[in-house]
C-alpha positions as protocol buffer text, in pm:
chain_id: "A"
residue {
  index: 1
  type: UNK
  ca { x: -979 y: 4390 z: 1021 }
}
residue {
  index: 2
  type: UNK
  ca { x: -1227 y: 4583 z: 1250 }
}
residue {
  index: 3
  type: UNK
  ca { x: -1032 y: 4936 z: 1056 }
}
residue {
  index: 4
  type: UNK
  ca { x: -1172 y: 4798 z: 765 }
}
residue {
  index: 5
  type: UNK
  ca { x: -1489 y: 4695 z: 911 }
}
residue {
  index: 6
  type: UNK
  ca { x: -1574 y: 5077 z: 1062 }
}
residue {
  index: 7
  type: UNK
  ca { x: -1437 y: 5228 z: 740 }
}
residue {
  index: 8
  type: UNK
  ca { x: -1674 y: 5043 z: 550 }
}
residue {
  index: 9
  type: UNK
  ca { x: -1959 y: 5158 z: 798 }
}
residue {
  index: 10
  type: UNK
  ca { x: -1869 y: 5514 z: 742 }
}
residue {
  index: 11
  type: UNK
  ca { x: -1867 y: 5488 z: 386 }
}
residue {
  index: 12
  type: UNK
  ca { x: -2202 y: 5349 z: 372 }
}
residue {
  index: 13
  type: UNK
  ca { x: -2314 y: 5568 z: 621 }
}
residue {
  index: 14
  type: UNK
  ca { x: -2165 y: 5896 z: 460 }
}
residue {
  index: 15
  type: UNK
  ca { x: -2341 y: 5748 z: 81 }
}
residue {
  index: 16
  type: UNK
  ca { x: -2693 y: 5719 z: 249 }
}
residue {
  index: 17
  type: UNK
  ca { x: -2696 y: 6064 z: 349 }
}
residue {
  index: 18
  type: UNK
  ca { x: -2742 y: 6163 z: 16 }
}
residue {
  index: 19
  type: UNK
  ca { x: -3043 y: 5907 z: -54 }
}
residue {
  index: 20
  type: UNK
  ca { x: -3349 y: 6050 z: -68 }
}
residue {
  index: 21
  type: UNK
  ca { x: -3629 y: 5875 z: 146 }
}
residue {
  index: 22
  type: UNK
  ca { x: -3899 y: 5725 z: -69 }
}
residue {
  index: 23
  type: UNK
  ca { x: -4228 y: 5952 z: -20 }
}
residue {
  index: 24
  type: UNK
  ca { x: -4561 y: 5709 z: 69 }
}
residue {
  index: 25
  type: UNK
  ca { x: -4737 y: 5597 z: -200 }
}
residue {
  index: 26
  type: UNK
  ca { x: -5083 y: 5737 z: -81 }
}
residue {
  index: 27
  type: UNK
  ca { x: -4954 y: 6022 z: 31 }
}
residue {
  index: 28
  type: UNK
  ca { x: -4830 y: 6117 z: -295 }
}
residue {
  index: 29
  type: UNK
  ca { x: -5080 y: 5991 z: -533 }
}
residue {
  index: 30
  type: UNK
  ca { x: -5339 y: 6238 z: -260 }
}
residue {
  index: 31
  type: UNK
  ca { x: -5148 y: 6507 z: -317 }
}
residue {
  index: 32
  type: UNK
  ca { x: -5156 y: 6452 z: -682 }
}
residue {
  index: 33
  type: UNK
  ca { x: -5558 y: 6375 z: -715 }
}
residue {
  index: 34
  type: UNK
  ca { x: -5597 y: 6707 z: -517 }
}
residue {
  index: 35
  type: UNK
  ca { x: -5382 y: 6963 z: -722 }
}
residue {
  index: 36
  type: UNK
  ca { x: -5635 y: 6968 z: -995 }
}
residue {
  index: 37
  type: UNK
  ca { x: -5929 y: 7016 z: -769 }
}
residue {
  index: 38
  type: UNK
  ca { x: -5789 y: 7282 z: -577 }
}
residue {
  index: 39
  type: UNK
  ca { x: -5683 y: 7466 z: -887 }
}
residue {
  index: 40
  type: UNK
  ca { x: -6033 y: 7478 z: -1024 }
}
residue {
  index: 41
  type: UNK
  ca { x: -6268 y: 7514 z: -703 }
}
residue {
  index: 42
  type: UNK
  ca { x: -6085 y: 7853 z: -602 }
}
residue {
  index: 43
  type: UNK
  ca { x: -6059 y: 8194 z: -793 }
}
residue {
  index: 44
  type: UNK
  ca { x: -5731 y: 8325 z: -872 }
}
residue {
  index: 45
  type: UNK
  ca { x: -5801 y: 8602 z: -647 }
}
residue {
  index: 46
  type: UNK
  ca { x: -5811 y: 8408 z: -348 }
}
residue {
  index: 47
  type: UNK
  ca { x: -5456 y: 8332 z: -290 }
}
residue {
  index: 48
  type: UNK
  ca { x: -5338 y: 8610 z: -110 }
}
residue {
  index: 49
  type: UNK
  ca { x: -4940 y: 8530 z: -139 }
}
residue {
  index: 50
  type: UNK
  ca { x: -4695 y: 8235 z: -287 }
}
residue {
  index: 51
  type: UNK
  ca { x: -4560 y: 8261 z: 74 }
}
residue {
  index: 52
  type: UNK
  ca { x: -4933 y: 8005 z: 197 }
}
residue {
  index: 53
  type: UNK
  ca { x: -4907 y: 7770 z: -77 }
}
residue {
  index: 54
  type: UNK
  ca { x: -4513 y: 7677 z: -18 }
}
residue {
  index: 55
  type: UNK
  ca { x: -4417 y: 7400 z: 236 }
}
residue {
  index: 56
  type: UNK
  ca { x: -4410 y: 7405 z: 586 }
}
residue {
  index: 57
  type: UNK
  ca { x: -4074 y: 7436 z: 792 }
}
residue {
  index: 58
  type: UNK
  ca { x: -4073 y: 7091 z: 920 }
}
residue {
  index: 59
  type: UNK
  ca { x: -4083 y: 6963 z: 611 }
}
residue {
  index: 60
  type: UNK
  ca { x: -3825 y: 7140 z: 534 }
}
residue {
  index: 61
  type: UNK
  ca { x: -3590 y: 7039 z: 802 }
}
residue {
  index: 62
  type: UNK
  ca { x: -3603 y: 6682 z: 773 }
}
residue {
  index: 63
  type: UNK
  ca { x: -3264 y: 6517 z: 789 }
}
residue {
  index: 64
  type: UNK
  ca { x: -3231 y: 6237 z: 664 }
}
residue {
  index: 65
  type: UNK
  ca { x: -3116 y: 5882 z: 918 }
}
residue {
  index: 66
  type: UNK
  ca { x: -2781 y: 5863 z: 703 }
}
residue {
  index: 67
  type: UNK
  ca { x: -2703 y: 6234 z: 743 }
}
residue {
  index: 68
  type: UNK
  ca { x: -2693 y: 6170 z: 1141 }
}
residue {
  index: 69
  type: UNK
  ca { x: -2490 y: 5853 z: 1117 }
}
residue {
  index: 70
  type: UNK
  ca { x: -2210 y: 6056 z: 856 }
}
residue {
  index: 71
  type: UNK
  ca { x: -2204 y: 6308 z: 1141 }
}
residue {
  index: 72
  type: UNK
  ca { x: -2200 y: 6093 z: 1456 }
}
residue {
  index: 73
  type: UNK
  ca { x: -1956 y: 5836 z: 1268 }
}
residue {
  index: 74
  type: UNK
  ca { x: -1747 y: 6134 z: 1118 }
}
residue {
  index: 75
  type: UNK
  ca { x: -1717 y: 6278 z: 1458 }
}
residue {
  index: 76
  type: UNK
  ca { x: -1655 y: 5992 z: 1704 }
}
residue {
  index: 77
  type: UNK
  ca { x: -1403 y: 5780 z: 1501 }
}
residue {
  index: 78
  type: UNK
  ca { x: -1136 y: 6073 z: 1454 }
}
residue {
  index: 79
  type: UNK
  ca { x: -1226 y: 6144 z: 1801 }
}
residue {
  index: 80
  type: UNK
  ca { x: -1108 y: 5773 z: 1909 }
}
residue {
  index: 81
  type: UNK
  ca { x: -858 y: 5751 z: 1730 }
}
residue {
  index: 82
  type: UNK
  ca { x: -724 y: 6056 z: 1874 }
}
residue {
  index: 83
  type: UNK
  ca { x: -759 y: 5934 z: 2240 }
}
residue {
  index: 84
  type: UNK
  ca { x: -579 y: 5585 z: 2167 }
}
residue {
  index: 85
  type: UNK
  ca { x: -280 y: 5780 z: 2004 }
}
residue {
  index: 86
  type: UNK
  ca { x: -273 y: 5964 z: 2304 }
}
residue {
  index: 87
  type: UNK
  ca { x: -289 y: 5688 z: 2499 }
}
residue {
  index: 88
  type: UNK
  ca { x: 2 y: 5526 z: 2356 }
}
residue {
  index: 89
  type: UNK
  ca { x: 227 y: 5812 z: 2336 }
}
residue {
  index: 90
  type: UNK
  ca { x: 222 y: 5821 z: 2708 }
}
residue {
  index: 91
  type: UNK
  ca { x: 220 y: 5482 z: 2745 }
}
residue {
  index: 92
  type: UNK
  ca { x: 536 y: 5461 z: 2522 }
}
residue {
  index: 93
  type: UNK
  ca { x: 679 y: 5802 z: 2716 }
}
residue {
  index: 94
  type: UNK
  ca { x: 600 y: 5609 z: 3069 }
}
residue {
  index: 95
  type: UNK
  ca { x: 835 y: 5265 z: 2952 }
}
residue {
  index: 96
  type: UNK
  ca { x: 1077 y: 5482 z: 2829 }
}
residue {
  index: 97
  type: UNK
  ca { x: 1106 y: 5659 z: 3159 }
}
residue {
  index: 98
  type: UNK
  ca { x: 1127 y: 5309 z: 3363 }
}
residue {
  index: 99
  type: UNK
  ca { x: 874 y: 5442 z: 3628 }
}
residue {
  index: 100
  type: UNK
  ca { x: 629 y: 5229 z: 3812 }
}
residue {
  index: 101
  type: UNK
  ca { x: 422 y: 5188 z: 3492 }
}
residue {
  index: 102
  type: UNK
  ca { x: 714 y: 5043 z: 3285 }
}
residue {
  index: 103
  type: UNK
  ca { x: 561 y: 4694 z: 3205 }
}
C-alpha cells in the first residue's frame, strides 16, 4: 500500500517538473504595454549589443518546485530502499548464524 502510495508521489512529482509556472498576469500584460514604447522612444543606434536587452541570469536559473521534489524523491527512495535491503540481509545472515541476535 504505502509502495504504491510513494510511487504515486514520485510520479506526480517527476510530471510537475516539467510544468511551467504560470507568469503574473500584471507582470506580463507590463511587459507587453512597454515593448512598443520602448521600441519607438529610442534610436536604433542606442542599443549598444543584443547581449543588454536579453534576460538576466536569475531568471534564467529558476527551477522549478517539482524539479526539486523529482530530485530529492528520486534520490532518497532508492537510497531507502537500499538501507532496508541491507538491513535485512544481515538480519537474515545474523538468524542464520544463531548468534545472540537470532530472534
Amino acid at each position: 500500500m504505502y509502495k504504491q502510495i510513494a510511487t504515486f508521489f514520485a510520479l506526480i512529482a517527476s510530471a510537475m517538473a516539467f510544468v511551467p509556472e504560470p507568469v503574473a498576469k500584471v507582470a506580463s500584460k507590463a511587459a507587453i504595454a512597454a515593448v512598443p514604447v520602448a521600441a519607438f522612444s529610442t534610436p536604433a543606434f542606442a542599443m549598444d549589443s543584443i547581449i543588454e536587452a536579453m534576460p538576466t541570469n536569475t531568471v534564467a536559473l529558476e527551477v522549478q518546485f517539482g524539479a526539486y521534489l523529482a530530485v530529492l524523491l528520486g534520490t532518497f527512495l532508492p537510497v531507502l530502499f537500499l538501507v532496508n535491503l541491507y538491513i535485512q540481509t544481515e538480519s537474515r545472515k545474523a538468524g542464520k548464524a544463531g548468534g545472540q541476535d537470532s530472534e
